[in-house]
C-alpha positions in Angstrom: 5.5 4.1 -19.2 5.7 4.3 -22.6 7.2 7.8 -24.1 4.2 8.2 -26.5 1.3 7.6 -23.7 2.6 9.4 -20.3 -1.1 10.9 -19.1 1.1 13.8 -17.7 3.8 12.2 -16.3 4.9 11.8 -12.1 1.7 12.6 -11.3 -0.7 12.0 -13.9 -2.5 9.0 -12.5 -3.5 10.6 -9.1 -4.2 14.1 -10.9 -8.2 12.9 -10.5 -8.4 13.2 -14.4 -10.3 10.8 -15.8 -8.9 9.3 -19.3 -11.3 9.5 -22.4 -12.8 6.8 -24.5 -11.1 8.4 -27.2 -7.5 7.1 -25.4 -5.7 8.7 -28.5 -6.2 12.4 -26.5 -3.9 11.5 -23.8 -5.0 10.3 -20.2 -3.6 7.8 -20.3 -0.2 5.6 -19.3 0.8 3.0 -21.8 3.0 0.0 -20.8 4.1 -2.2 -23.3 5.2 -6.1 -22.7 5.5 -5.2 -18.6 3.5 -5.4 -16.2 2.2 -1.8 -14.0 3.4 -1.4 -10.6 2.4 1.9 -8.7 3.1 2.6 -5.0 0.6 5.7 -3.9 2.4 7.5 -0.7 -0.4 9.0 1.5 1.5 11.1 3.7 -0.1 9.5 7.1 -1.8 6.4 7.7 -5.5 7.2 6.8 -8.3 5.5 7.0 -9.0 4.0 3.4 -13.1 2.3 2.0 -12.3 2.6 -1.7 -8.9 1.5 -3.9 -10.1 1.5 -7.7 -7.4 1.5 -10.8 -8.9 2.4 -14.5 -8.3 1.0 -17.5 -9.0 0.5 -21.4 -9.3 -2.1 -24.2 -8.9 -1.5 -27.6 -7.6 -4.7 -29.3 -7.4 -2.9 -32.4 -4.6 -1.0 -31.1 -2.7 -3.5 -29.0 -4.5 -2.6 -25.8 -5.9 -5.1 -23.7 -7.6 -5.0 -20.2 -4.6 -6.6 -17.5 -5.2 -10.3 -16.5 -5.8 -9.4 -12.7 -5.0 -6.4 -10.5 -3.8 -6.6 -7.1 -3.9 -4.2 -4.4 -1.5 -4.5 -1.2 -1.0 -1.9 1.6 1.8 -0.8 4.1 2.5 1.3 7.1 6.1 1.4 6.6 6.1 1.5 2.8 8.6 -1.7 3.0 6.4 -4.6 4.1 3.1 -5.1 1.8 0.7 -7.1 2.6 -2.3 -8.5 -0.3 -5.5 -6.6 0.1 -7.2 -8.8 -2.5 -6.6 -9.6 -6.0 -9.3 -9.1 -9.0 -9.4 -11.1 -12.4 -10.2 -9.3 -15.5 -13.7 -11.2 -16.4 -13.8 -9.1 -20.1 -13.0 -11.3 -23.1 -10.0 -10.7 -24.9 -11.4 -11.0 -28.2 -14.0 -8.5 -27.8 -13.3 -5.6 -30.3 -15.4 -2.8 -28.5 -13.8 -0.3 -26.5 -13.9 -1.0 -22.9 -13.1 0.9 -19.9 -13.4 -0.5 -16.4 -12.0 0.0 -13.0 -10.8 -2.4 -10.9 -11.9 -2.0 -7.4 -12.1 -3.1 -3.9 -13.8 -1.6 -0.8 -11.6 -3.2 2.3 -12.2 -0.8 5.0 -8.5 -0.3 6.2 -5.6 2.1 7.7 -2.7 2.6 5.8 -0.4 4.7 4.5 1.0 3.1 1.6 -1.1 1.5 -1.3 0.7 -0.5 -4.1 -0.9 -1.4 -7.4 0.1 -4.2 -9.7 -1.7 -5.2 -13.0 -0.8 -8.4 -15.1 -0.3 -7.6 -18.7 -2.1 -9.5 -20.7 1.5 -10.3 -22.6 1.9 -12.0 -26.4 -0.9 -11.1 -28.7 -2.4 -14.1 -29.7 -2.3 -15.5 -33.2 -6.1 -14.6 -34.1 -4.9 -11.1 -33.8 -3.0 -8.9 -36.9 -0.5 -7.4 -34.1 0.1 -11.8 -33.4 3.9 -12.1 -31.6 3.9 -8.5 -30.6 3.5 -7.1 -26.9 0.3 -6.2 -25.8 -0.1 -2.9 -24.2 -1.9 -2.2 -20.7 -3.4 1.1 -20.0 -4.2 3.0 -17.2 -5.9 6.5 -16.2 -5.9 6.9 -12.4 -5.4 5.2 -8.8 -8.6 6.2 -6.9 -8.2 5.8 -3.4 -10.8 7.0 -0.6 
């Protein structure tokens, strides 16, 4: 993550804190020009209804929602198999502030649960930050 937007560090995005609209007050994890990978160790295979990853938009400030998330599972925490794979649907020019969690309800055992979001990648040419890296943030990994 980026230095300046850690959420808390290690832990910070299974600490069941909740970032704020107001993403300049710290719940969050900033990555900049890469995409977010997250592997959530369980402890014991467990039976699993609800994975859910949150995130912000605030094109003002470089931020944009991640193209698609994709959730996988593993027993061993080597082998992953998909789970399924959700598409952003907000635009990328809209200049509200957005949060939203990308979710899925698959009914499952497992042990391990690995989370990868698509950054959005070069800001567009419309935008003032055009060329730069767009950022993707996150507040937590739900899983129930």
């Amino acid at each position: 993550w980026n230095k300046n937007y850690h959420a808390g560090g290690e832990e910070g995005l299974i600490d069941g804190i909740r970032g704020a609209t107001n993403w300049r007050l710290g719940g969050w994890q900033g990555y900049q020009g890469t995409d977010f990978i997250a592997i959530v160790d369980l402890g014991k295979i467990k039976d699993i209804s609800y994975i859910g990853a949150g995130f912000i938009q605030d094109i003002r400030s470089w931020i944009w929602m991640p193209k698609d998330v994709t959730f996988y599972s593993s027993n061993d925490g080597i082998n992953f198999n998909i789970i399924s794979k959700k598409v952003n649907n907000i635009a990328d020019d809209k200049f509200d502030v957005i949060q939203k969690d990308f979710f899925i309800t698959p009914n499952i055992k497992s042990r391990y649960i690995k989370v990868i979001a698509t950054n959005y990648g070069i800001i567009p040419q419309w935008h003032l930050g055009a060329g730069g890296n767009a950022f993707i943030f996150i507040d937590e990994i739900i899983i129930d």
